[in-house]
C-alpha positions in Angstrom: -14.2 -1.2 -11.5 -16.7 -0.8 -9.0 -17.0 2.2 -6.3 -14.2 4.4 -7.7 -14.3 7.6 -5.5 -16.9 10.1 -6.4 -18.9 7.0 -8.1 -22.2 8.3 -7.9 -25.3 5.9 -8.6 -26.3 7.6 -11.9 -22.8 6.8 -12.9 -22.8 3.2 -11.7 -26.0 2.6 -13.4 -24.9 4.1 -16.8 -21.7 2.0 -16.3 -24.3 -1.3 -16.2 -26.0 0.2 -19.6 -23.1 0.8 -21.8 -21.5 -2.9 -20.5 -24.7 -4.6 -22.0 -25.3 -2.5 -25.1 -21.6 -3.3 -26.2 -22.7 -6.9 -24.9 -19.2 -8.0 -24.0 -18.4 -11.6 -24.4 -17.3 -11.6 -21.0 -16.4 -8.8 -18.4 -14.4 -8.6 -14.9 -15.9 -6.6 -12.1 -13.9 -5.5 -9.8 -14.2 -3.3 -6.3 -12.0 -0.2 -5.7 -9.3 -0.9 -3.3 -8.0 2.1 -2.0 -3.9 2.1 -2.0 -2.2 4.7 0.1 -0.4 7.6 -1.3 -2.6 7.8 -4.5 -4.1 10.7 -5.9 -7.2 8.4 -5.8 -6.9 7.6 -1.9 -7.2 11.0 -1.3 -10.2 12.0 -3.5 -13.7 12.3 -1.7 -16.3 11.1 -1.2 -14.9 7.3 -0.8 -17.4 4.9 -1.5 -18.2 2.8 1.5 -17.6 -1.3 1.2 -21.6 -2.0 1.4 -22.0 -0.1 -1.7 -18.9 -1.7 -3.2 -20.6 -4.6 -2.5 -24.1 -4.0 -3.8 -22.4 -2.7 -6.7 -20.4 -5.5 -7.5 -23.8 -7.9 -7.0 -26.0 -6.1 -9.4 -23.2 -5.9 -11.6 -22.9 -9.4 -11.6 -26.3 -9.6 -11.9 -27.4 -7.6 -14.7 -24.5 -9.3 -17.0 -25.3 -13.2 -16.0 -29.4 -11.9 -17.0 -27.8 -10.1 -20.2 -25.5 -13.5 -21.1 -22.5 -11.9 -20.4 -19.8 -14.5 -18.6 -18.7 -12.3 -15.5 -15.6 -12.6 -13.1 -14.0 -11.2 -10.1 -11.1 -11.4 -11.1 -8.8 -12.2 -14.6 -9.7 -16.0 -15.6 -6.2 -18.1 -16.3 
């Protein structure tokens, strides 16, 4: 999951690290989506949908360079 609340960048980029030292077959990455009445909907600081975005890019990124097969969402 990408841009949890309170993600900071440190955190996203140790995220990225530990994904290619395990060196995953294959991974999902996946944006935060905020759902009302959560305790997570209500935690700050949100993370804003440009960052999200970035995020999920380099994400995607970083695997497809480490040979890791990478979806948005759960293959069939």
């Amino acid at each position: 999951m990408v841009g949890f609340p309170t993600e900071t960048e440190e955190e996203f980029e140790d995220s990225l690290h530990v994904v290619k030292q395990i060196h995953f077959d294959e991974v999902t990455v996946f944006p935060y989506d905020p759902k009302e009445a959560t305790p997570a909907s209500e935690m700050t600081p949100q993370i804003d949908k440009q960052t999200i975005l970035r995020r999920m890019h380099k994400a995607q990124d970083v695997f497809k360079r480490a040979g890791i097969k990478t979806f948005t969402s759960c293959p069939n």
